[in-house]
GUNU-492588 format. One line per 10 residues: number of its first residue (from 0); their letters; for each residue x, y, z of N, C-alpha, C. Coordinates in nm, 2 decimals, padded with zeros to 4 digits, m for minus. Each point is the difference from the previous one (the first is absolute). Layout:
<nodes>
NUM> A> X Y Z X Y Z X Y Z; ... $
</nodes>
This chain:
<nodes>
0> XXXXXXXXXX> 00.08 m00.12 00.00 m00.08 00.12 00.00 00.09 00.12 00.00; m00.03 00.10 m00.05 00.04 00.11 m00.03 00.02 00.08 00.09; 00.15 00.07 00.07 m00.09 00.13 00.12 m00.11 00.04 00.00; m00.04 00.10 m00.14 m00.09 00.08 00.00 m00.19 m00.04 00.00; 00.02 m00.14 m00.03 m00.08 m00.10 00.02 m00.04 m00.07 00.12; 00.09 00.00 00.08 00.01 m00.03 00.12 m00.05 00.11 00.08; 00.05 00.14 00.01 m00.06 00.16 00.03 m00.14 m00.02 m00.04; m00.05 00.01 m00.10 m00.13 m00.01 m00.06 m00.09 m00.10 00.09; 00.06 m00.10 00.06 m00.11 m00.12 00.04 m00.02 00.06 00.14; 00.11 00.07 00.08 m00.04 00.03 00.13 m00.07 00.13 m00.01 $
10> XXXXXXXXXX> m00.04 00.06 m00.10 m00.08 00.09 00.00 m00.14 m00.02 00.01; m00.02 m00.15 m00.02 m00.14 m00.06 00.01 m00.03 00.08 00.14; m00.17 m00.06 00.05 m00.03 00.07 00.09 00.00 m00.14 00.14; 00.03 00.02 00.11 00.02 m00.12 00.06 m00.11 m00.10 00.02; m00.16 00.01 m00.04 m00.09 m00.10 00.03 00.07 m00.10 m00.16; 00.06 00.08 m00.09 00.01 m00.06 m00.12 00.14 m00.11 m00.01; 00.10 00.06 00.09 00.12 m00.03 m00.01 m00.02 m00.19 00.14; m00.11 00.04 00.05 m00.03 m00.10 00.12 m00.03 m00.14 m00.05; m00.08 00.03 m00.15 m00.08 m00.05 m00.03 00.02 m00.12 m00.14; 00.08 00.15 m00.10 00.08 m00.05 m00.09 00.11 00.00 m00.04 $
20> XXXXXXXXXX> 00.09 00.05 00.11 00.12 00.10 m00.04 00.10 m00.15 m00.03; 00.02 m00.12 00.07 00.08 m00.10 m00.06 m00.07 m00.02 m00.12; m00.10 m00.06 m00.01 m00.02 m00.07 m00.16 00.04 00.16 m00.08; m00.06 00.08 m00.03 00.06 00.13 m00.06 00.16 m00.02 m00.05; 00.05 00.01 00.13 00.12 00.02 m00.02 00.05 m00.15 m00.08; m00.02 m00.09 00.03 00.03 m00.14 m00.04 m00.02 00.04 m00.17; m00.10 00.06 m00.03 m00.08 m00.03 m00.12 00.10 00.15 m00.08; 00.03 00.06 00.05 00.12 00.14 m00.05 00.12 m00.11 m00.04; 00.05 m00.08 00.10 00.18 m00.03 00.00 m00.01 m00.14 m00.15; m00.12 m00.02 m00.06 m00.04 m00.08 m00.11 m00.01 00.07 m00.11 $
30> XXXXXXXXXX> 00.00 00.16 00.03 00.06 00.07 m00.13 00.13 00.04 m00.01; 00.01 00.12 m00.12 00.11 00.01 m00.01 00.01 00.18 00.11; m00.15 m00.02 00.05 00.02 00.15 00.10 00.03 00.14 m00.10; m00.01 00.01 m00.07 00.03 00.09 m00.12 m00.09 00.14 00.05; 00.03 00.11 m00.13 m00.09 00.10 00.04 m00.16 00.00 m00.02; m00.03 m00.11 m00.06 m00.14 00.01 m00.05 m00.08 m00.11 00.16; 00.05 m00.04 00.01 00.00 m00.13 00.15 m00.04 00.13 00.15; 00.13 00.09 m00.02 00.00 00.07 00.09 m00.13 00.12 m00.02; m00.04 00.02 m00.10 m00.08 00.12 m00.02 m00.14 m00.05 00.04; m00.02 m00.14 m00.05 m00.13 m00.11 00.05 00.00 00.02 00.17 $
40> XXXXXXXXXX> 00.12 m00.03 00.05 m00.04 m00.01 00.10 m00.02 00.14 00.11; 00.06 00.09 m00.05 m00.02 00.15 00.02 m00.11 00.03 00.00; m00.12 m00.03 m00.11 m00.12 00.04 m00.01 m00.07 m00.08 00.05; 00.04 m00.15 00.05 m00.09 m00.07 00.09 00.02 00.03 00.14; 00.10 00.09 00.08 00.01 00.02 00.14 m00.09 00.16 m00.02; 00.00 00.05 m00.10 m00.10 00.11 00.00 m00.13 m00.05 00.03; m00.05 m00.05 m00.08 m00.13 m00.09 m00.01 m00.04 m00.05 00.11; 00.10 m00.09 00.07 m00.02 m00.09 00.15 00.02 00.17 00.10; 00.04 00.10 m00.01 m00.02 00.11 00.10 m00.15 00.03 m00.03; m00.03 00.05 m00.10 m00.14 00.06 m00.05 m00.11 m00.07 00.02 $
50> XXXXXXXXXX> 00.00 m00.14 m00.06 m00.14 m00.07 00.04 00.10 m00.16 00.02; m00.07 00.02 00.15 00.09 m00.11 00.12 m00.10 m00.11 00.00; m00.01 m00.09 m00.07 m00.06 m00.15 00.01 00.01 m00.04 00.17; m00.06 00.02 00.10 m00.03 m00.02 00.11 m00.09 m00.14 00.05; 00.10 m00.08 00.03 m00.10 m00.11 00.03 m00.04 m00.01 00.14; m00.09 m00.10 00.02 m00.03 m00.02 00.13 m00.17 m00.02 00.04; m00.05 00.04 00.10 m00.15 00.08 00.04 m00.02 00.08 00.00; m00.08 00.07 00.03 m00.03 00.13 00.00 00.10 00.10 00.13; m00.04 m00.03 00.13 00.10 00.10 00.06 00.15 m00.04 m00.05; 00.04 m00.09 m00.05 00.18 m00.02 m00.04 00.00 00.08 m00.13 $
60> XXXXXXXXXX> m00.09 00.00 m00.09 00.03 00.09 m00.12 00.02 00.16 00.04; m00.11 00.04 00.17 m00.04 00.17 m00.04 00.14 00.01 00.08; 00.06 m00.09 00.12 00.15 00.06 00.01 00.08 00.01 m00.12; 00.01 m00.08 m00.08 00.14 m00.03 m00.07 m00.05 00.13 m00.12; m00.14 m00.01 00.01 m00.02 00.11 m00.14 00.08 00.16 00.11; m00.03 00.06 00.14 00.00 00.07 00.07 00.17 00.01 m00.01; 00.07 m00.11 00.03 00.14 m00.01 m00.02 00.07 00.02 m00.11; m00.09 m00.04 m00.08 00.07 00.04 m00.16 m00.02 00.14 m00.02; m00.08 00.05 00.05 m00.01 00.17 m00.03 00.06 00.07 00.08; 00.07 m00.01 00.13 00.09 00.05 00.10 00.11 00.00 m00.10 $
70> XXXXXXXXXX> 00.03 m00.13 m00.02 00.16 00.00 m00.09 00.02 00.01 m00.12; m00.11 00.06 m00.12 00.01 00.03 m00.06 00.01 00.21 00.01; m00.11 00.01 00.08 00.04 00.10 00.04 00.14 00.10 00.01; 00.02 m00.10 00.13 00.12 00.04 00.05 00.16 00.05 m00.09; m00.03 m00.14 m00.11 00.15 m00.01 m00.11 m00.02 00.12 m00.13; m00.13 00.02 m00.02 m00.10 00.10 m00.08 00.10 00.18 00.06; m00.07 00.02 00.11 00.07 00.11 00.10 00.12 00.05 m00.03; 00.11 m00.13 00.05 00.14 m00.05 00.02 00.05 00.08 m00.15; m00.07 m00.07 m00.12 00.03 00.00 m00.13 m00.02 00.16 m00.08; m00.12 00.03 00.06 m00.04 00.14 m00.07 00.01 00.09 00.09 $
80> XXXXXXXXXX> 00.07 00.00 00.16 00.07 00.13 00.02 00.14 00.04 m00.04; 00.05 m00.10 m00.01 00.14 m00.01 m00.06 m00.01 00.12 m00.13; m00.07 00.00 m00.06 m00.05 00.12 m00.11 00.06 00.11 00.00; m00.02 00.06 00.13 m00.06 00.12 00.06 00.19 00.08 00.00; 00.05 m00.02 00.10 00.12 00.01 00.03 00.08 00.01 m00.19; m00.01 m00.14 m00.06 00.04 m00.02 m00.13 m00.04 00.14 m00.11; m00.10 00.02 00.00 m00.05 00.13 m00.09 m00.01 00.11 00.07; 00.03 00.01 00.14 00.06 00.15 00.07 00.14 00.04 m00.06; 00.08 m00.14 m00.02 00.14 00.01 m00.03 m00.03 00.07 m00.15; m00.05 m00.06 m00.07 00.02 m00.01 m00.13 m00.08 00.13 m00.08 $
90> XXXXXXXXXX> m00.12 00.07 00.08 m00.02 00.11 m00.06 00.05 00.07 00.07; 00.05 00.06 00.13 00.06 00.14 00.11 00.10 m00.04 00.02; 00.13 m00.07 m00.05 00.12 00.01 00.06 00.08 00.01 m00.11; 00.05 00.09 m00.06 m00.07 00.12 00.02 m00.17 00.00 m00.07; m00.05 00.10 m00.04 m00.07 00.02 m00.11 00.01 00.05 m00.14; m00.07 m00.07 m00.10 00.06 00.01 m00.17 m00.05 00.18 00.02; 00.08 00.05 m00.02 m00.09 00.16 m00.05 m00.11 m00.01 m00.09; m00.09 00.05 00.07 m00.15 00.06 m00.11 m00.10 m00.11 00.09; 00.09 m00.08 00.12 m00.12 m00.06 00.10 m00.12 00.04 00.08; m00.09 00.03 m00.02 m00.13 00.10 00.14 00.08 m00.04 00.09 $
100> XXXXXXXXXX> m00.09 00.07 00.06 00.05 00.03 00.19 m00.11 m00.12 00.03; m00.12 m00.04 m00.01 m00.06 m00.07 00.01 00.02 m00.13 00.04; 00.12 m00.03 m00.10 00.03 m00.09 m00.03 00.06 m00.08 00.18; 00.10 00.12 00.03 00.05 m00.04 00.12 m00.14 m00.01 00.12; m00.10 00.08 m00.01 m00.11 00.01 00.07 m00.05 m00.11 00.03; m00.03 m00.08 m00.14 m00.04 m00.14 m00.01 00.07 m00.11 00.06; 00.14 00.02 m00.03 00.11 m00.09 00.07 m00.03 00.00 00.15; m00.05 00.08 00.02 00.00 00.01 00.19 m00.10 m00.07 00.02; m00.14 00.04 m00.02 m00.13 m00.07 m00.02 m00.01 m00.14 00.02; 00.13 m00.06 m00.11 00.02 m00.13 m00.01 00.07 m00.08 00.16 $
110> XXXXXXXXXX> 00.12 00.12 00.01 00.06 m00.04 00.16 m00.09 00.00 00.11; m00.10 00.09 00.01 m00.11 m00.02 00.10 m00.04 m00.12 m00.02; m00.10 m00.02 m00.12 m00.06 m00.11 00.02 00.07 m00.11 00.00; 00.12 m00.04 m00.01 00.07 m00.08 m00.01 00.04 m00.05 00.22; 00.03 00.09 00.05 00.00 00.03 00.13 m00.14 m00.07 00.09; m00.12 00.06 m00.10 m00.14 m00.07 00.06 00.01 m00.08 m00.04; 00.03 m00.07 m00.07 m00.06 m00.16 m00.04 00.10 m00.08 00.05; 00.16 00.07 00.06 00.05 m00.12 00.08 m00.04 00.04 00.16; m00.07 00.07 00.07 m00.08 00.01 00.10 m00.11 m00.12 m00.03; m00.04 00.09 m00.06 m00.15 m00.18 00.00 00.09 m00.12 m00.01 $
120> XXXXXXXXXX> 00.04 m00.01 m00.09 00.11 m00.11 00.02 00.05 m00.08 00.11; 00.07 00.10 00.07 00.06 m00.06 00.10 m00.11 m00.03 00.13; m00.13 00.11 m00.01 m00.10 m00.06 00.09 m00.01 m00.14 m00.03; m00.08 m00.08 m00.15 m00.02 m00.07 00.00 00.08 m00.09 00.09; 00.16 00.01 m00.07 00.11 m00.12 00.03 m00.03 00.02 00.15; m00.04 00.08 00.11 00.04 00.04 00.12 m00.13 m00.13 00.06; m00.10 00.02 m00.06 m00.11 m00.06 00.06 00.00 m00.17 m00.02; 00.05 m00.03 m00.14 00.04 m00.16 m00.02 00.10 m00.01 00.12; 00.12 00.08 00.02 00.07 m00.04 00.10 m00.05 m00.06 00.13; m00.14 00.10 00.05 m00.02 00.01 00.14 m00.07 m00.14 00.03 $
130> XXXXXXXXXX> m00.09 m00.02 m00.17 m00.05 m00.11 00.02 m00.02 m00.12 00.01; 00.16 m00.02 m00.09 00.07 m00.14 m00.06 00.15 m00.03 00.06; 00.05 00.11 m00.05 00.18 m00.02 00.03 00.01 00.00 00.14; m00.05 00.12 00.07 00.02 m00.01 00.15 m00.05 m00.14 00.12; m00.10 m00.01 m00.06 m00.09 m00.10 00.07 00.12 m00.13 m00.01; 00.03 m00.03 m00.16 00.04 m00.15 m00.04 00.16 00.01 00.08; 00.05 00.10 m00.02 00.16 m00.03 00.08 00.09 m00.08 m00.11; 00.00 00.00 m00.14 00.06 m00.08 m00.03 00.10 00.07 m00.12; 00.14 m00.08 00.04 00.09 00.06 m00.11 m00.01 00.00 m00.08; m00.05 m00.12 m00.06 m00.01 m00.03 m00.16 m00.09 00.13 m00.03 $
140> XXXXXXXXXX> m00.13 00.06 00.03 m00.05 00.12 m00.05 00.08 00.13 m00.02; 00.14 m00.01 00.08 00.01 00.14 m00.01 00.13 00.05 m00.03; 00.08 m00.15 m00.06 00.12 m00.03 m00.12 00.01 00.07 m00.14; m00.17 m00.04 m00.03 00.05 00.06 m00.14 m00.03 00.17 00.02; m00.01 00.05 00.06 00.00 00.17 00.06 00.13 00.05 00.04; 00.08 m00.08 00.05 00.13 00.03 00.00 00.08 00.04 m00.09; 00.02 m00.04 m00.13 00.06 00.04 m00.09 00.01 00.16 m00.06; m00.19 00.02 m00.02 m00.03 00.15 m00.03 00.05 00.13 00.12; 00.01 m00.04 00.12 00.03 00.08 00.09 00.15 m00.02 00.01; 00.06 m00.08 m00.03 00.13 m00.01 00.01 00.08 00.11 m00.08 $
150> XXXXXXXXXX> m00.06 m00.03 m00.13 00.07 00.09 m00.16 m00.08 00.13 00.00; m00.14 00.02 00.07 m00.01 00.15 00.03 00.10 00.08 00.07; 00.03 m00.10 00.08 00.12 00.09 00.13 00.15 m00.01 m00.08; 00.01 m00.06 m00.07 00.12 00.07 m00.05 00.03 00.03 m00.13; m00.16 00.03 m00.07 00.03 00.12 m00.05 m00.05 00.12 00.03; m00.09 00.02 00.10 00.01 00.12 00.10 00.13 00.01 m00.01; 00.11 m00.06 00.06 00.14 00.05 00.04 00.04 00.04 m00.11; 00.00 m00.07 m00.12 00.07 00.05 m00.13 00.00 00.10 m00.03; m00.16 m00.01 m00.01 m00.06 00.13 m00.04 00.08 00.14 00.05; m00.01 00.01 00.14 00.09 00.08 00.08 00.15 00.05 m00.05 $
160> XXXXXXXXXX> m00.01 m00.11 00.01 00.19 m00.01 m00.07 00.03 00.12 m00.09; m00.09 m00.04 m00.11 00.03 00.01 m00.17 m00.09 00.16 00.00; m00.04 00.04 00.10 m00.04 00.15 00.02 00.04 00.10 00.07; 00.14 m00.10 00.00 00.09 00.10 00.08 00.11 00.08 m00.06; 00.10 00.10 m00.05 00.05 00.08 m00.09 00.12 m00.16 m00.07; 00.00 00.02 m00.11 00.06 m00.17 m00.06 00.10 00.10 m00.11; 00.11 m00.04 m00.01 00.03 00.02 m00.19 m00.07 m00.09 m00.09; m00.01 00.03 m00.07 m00.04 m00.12 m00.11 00.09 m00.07 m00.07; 00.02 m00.09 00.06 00.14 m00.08 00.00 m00.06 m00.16 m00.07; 00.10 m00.03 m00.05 m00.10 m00.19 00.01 00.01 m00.04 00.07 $
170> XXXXXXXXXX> 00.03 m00.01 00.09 m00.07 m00.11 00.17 m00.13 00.10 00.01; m00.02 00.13 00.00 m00.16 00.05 00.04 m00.06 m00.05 m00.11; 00.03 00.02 m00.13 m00.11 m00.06 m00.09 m00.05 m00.10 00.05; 00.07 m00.16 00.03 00.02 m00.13 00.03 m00.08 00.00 00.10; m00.01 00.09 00.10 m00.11 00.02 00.13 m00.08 00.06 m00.03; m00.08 00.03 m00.10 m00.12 00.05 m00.05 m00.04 m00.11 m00.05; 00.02 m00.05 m00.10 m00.02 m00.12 m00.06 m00.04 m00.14 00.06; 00.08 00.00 00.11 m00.01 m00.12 00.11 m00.12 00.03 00.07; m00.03 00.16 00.03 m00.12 00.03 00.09 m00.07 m00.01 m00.05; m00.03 00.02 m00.21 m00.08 00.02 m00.04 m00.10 m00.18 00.02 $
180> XXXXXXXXXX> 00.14 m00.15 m00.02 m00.03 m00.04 m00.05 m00.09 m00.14 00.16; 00.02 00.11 00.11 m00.01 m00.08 00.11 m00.14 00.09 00.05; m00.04 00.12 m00.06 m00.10 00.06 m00.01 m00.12 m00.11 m00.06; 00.04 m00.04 m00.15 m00.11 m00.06 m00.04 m00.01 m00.16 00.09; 00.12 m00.05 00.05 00.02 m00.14 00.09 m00.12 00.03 00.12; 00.00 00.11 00.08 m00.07 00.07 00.08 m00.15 00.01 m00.04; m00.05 00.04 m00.12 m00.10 m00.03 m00.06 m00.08 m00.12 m00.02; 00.09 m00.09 m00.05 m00.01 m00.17 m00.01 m00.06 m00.05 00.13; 00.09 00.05 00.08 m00.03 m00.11 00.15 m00.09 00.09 00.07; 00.01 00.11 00.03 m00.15 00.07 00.02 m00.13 m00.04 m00.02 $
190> XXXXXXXXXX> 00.01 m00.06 m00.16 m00.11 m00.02 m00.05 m00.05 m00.15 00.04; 00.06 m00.09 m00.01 00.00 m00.13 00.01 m00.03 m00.06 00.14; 00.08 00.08 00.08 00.05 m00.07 00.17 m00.18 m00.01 00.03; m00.02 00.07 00.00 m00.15 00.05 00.06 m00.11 m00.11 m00.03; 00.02 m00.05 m00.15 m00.09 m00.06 m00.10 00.05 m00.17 00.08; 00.11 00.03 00.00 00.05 m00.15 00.06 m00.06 m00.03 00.13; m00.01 00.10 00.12 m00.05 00.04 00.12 m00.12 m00.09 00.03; m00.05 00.09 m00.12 m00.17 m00.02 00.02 00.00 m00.15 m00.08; 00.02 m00.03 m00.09 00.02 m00.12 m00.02 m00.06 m00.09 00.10; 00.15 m00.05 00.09 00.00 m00.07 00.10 m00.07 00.01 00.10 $
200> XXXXXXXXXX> m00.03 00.11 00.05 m00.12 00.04 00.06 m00.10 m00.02 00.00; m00.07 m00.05 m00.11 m00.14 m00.02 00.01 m00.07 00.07 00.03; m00.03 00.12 00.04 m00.10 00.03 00.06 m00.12 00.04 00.01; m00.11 m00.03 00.05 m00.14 00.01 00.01 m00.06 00.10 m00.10; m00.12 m00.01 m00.07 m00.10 00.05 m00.05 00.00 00.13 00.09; m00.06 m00.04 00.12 00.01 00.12 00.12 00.07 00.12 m00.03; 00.16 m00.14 00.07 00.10 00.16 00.00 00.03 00.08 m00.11; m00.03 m00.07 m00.14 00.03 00.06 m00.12 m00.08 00.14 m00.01; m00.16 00.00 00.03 m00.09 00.06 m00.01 00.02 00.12 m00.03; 00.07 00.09 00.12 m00.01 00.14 00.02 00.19 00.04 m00.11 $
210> XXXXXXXXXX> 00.10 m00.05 00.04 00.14 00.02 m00.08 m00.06 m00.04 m00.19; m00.10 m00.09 m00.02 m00.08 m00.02 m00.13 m00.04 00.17 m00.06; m00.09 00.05 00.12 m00.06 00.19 m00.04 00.13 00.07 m00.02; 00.08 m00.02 00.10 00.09 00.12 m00.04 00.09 m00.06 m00.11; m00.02 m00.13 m00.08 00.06 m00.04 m00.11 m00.06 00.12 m00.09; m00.15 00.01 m00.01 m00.04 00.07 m00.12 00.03 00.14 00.01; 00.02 00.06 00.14 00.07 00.14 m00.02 00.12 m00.01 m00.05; 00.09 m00.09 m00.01 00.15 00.02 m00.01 m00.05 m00.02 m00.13; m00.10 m00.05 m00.06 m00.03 m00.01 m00.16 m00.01 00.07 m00.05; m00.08 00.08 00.05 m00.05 00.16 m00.05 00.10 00.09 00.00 $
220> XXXXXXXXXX> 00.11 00.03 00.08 00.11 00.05 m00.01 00.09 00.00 m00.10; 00.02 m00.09 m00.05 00.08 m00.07 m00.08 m00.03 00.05 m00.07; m00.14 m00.04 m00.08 m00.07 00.05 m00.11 m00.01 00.12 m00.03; 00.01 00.12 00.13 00.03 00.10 m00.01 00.12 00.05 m00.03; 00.11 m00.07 00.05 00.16 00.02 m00.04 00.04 m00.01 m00.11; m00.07 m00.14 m00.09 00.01 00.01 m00.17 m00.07 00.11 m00.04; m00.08 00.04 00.04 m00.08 00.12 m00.07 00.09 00.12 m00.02; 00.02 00.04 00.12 00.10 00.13 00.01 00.09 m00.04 m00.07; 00.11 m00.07 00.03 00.09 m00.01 m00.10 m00.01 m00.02 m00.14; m00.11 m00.10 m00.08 m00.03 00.06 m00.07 00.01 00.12 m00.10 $
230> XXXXXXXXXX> m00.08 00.12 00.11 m00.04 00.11 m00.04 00.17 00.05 m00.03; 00.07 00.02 00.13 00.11 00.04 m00.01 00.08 m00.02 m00.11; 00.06 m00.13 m00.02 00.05 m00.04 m00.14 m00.04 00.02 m00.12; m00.13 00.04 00.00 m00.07 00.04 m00.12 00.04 00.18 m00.02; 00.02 00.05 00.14 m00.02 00.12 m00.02 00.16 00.05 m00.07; 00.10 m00.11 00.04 00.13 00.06 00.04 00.07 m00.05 m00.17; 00.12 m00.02 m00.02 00.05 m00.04 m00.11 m00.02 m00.18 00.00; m00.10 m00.05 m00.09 m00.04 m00.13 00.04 00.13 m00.09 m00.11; 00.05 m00.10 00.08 00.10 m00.07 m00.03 m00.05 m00.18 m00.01; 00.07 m00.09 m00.04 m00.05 m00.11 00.01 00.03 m00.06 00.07 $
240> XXXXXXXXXX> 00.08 00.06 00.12 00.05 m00.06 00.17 m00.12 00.06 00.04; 00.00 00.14 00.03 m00.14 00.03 00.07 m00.14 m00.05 00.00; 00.02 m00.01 m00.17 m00.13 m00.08 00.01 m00.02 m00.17 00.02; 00.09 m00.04 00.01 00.03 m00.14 00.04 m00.03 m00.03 00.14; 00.05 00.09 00.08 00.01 00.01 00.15 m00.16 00.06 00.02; m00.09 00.08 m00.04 m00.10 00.02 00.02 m00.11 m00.09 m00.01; 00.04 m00.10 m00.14 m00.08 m00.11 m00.02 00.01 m00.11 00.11; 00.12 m00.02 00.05 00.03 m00.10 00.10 m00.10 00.03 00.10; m00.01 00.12 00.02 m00.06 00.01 00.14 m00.15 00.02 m00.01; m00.07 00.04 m00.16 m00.12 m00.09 00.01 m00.04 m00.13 m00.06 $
250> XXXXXXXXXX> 00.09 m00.06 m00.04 m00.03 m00.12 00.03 m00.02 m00.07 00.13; 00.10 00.01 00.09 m00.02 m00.06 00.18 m00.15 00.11 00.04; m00.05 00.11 00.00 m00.08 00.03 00.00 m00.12 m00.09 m00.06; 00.01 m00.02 m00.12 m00.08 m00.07 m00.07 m00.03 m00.14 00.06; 00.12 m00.07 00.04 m00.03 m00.13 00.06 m00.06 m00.01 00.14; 00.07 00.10 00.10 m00.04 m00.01 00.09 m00.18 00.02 00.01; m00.05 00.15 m00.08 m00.15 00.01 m00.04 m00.06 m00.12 m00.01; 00.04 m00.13 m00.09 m00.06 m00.09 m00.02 00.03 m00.09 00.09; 00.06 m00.04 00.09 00.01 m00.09 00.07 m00.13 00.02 00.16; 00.01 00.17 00.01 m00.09 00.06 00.11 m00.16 m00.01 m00.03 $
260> XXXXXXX> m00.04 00.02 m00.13 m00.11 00.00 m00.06 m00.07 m00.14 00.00; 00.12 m00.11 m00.04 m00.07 m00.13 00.04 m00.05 m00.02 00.17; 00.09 00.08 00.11 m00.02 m00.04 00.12 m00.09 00.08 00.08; m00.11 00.11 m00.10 m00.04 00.09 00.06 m00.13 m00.09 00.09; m00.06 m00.10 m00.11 m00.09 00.02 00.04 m00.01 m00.15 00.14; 00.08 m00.02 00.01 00.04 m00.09 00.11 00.02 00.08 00.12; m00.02 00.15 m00.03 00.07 00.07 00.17 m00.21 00.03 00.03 $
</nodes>
């Protein structure tokens, strides 16, 4: 099997990976894993996020449907704030001359709401904690969370570092690069640790219930974040990075929408 084929299969979503992820993978290492293998299975871990074949009864499907929309959510978020920062850089640092002022107006807009929707956010995560993680006591829950706090804290430090008066020498390039590229690492496990979390976790219909509502605000947010930015890129000198970076982030927008929509009417 191919790295990138390999990467592609753990993208599945975990009721998928529980279920089929050996035969899958068995049924990959019998090709030649190629780009067309890999693209198949790309759009099938899309597909298994979007509409989750949930087996079971009835209360086992409304958790796992409940669960699949926490963690779709969540990677949704993870994916399309990443945006925000990316197209601050890319239209105001500097700015192309003949940019509105607007433009930066909007960029803020986006930092606010970006700010609220990891408030809701972190309520949610705060309330799964009180309900599940605290009660259970167990390591294995709170392993895969380690990673993303680990590589936040030192690129907090980096960060620090590299904003401090530098020549621009190649060892600083070399430490931008490294920050840049333990930035997106930080991204990765942020996004995942959580998903893995709740995974193992299990937890209740119940507890899902109320962290489920403030899923759909962190939705709404979002969808407001591609919007603005949007606008902004539209307004400013539009490029095929900018607009690449703006589509990214309504797409996770987009996905997340549909993953909340199927679980509205379960709340």
């Amino acid at each position: 099997m191919s790295g990138l084929a390999g990467v592609v299969l753990a993208c599945y979503p975990p009721w998928f990976r529980e279920r089929y992820g050996e035969e899958l993978a068995a049924l990959v290492e019998e090709t030649d894993g190629g780009p067309r293998v890999t693209l198949d299975l790309a759009l099938g871990a899309a597909r298994a996020w979007l509409r989750p074949a949930l087996a079971g009864d009835s209360a086992a499907r409304v958790r796992r449907r409940m669960q699949a929309t926490l963690a779709t959510t969540w990677v949704a978020w993870c994916a399309g704030i990443s945006s925000v920062p990316m197209l601050d850089r890319l239209l105001l640092d500097p700015p192309p001359p003949g940019t509105p002022h607007v433009v930066g107006v909007l960029m803020s807009v986006s930092w606010v709401l970006v700010l609220a929707g990891c408030l809701v956010a972190v309520a949610a995560a705060l309330l799964l904690t009180l309900s599940v993680l605290v009660p259970a006591r167990d390591g294995r829950l709170v392993a895969p969370l380690l990673p993303g706090g680990v590589l936040a804290g030192v690129e907090a430090v980096g960060g620090l570092m590299l904003a401090q008066p530098h020549r621009h020498s190649a060892g600083f390039l070399a430490g931008v690069l490294a920050w840049v590229g333990g930035l997106a690492l930080t991204g990765l496990a942020a996004a995942a640790g959580p998903v893995v979390t709740l995974c193992r976790a299990r937890p209740s219909a119940v507890a899902m219930r109320r962290p489920v509502r403030l899923a759909v605000a962190v939705t709404a947010v979002l969808g407001a974040v591609a919007l603005v930015d949007g606008v902004a890129a539209a307004m400013a000198d539009r490029t095929a990075l900018t607009l690449s970076v703006v589509a990214a982030c309504g797409v996770a927008a987009l996905c997340s929408s549909i993953s909340v929509v199927r679980t509205l009417p379960l709340l």
